[in-house]
VEXDREN-2710 file (C-alpha; in Angstrom, 1 decimal):
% VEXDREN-2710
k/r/px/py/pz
1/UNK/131.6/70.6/23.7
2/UNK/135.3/70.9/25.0
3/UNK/137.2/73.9/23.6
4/UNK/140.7/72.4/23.3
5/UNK/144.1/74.8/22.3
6/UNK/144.1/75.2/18.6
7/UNK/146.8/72.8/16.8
8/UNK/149.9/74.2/15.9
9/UNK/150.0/75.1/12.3
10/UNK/152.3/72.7/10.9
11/UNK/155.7/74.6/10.0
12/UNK/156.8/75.5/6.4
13/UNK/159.4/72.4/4.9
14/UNK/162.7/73.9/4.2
15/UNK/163.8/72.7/0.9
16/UNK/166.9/70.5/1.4
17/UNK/170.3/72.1/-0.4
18/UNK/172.8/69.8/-2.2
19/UNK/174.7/70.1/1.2
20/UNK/172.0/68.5/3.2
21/UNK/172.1/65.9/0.7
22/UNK/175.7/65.4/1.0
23/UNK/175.2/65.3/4.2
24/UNK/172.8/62.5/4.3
25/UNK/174.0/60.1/1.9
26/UNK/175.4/57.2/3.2
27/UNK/179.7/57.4/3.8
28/UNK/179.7/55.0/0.9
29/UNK/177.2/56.9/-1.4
30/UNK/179.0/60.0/-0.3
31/UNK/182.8/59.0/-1.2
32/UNK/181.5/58.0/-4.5
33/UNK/180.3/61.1/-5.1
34/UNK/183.5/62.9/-3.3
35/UNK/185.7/61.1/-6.0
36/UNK/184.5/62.8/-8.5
37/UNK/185.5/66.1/-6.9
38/UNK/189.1/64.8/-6.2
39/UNK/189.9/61.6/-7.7
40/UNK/192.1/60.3/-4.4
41/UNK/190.3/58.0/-2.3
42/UNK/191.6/58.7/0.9
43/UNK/191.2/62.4/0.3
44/UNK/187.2/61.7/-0.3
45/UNK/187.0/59.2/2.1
46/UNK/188.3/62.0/4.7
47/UNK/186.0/64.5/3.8
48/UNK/183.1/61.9/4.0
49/UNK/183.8/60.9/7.3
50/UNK/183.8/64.5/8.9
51/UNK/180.3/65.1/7.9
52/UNK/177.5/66.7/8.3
53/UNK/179.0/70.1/7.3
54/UNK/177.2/73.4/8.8
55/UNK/177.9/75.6/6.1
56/UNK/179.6/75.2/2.4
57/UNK/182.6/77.1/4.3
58/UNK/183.3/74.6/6.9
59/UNK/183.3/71.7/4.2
60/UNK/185.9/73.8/1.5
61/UNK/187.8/73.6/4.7
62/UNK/187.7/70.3/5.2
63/UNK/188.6/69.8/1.9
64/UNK/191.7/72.3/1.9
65/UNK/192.7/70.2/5.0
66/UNK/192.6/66.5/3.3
67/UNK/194.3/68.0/0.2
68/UNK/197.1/69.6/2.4
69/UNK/197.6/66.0/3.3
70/UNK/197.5/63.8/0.2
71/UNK/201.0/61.9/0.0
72/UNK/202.6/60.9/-2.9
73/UNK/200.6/58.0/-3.9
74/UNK/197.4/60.2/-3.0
75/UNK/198.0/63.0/-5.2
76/UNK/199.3/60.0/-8.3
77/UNK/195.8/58.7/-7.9
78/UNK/193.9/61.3/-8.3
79/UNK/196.1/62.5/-11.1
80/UNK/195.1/59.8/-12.7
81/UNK/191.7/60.3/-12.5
82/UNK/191.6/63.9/-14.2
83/UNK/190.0/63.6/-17.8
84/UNK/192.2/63.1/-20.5
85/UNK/189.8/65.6/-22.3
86/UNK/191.2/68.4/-23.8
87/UNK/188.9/71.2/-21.7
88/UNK/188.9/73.9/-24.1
89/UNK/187.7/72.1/-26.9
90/UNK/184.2/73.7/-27.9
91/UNK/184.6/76.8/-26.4
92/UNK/183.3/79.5/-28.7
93/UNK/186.6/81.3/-29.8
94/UNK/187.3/81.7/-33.0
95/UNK/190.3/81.6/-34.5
96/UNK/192.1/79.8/-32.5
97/UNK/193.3/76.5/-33.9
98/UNK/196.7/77.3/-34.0
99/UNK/196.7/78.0/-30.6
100/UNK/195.3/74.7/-29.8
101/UNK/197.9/72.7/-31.5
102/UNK/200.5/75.0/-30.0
103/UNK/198.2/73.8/-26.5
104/UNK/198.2/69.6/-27.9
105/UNK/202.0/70.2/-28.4
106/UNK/202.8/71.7/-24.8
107/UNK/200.2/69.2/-23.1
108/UNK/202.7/66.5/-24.8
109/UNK/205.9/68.2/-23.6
110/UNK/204.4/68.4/-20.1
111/UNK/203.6/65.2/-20.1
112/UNK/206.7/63.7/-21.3
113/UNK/208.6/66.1/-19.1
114/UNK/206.9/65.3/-15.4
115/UNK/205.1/62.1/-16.4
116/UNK/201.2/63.4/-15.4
117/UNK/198.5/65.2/-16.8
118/UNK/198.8/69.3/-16.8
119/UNK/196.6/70.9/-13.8
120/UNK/195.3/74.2/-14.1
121/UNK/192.6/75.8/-12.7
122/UNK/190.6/78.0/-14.6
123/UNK/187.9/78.8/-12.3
124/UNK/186.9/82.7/-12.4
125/UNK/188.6/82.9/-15.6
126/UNK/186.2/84.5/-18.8
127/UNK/186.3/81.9/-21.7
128/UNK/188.6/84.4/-23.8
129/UNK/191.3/84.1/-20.8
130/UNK/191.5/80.6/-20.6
131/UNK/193.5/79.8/-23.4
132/UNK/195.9/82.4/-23.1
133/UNK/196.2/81.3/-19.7
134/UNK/196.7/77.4/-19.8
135/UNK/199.3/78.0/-22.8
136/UNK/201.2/80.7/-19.9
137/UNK/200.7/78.1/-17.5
138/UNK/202.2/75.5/-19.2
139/UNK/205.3/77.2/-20.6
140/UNK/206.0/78.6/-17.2
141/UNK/205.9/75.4/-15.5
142/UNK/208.1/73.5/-17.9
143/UNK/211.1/75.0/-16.7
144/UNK/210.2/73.9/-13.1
145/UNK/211.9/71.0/-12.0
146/UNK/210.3/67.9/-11.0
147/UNK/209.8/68.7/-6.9
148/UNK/208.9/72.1/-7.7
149/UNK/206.2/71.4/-10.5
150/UNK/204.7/68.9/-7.9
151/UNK/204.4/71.0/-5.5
152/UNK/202.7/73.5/-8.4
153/UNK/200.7/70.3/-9.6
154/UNK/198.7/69.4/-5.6
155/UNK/198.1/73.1/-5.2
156/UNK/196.2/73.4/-8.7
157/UNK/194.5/70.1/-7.9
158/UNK/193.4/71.3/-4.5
159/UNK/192.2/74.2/-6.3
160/UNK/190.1/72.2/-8.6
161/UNK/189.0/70.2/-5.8
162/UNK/187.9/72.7/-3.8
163/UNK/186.3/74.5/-7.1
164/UNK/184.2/70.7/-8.1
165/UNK/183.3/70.5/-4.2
166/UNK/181.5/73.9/-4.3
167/UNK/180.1/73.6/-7.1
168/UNK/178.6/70.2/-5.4
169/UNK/177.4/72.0/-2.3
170/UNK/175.6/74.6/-3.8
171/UNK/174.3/73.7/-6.9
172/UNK/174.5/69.7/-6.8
173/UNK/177.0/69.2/-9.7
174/UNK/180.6/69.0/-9.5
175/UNK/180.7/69.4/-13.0
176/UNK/182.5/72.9/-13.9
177/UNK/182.7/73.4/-17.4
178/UNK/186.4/74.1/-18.4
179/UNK/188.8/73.1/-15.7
180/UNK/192.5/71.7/-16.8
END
């Protein structure tokens, strides 16, 4: 009878995160998935082709990065993508349907005024702040003109974008709840 070293015991399976899984998906698989974060093409198509990501960090980075660089046509794509959707609509707050025709009304003007859909971030925001804060938002940034509002405009979509991505990385959805 030979006595031969005992087998290694085979090591625990690490459960793969949603950034593995971003990180494995095919580059077309994974700029589909991108878009949905930020609706440019070139901005998910750069963010695909840097991966695999170490951390969650190094990918919001990335991210930050392609956004700083969306041109024009970049930034009109993915505005173009963002749901038409009024975001606030459900939310449990009563009393408030003046408000949100005073917020239909302002969307309109906003719309008219610079030609694209409002961006606002609302991410860290409690559901009782939103409102209030869109319907700031808005009246503020009416009075901007047109260079300056699109400046305003790719910062808040960078901020959404960074917000979906997250979201993505950590928890597999880019779906937020609330988010314009």
């Amino acid at each position: 009878m030979s006595l031969s070293p005992p087998s290694p015991s085979p090591s625990p399976t690490r459960t793969k995160t949603p950034l593995d899984r971003l990180n494995d998906l095919a580059p077309g698989a994974a700029e589909v998935l991108l878009h949905h974060c930020c609706g440019s093409r070139r901005w998910a198509r750069r963010v695909a082709e840097h991966r695999p990501y170490p951390t969650v960090e190094a990918l919001l980075a990335a991210a930050d990065e392609a956004s700083y660089d969306l041109t024009t046509a970049d930034l009109r794509e993915a505005l173009a993508g963002e749901p038409a959707a009024h975001p606030l609509d459900g939310e449990p707050q009563p009393g408030v349907l003046a408000a949100h025709t005073a917020l239909r009304a302002a969307h309109g003007a906003y719309e008219r005024k610079f030609g694209h859909a409002f961006l606002c971030c609302l991410d860290g925001l409690a559901a009782e702040e939103r409102l209030d804060h869109v319907l700031a938002g808005i009246r503020t940034r009416l009075e901007n003109d047109a260079d300056e509002e699109w400046a305003v405009t790719a910062e808040e979509l960078r901020l959404l974008a960074r917000g979906r991505l997250g979201r993505l990385a950590m928890w597999g959805t880019a779906e937020p709840g609330p988010h314009r």
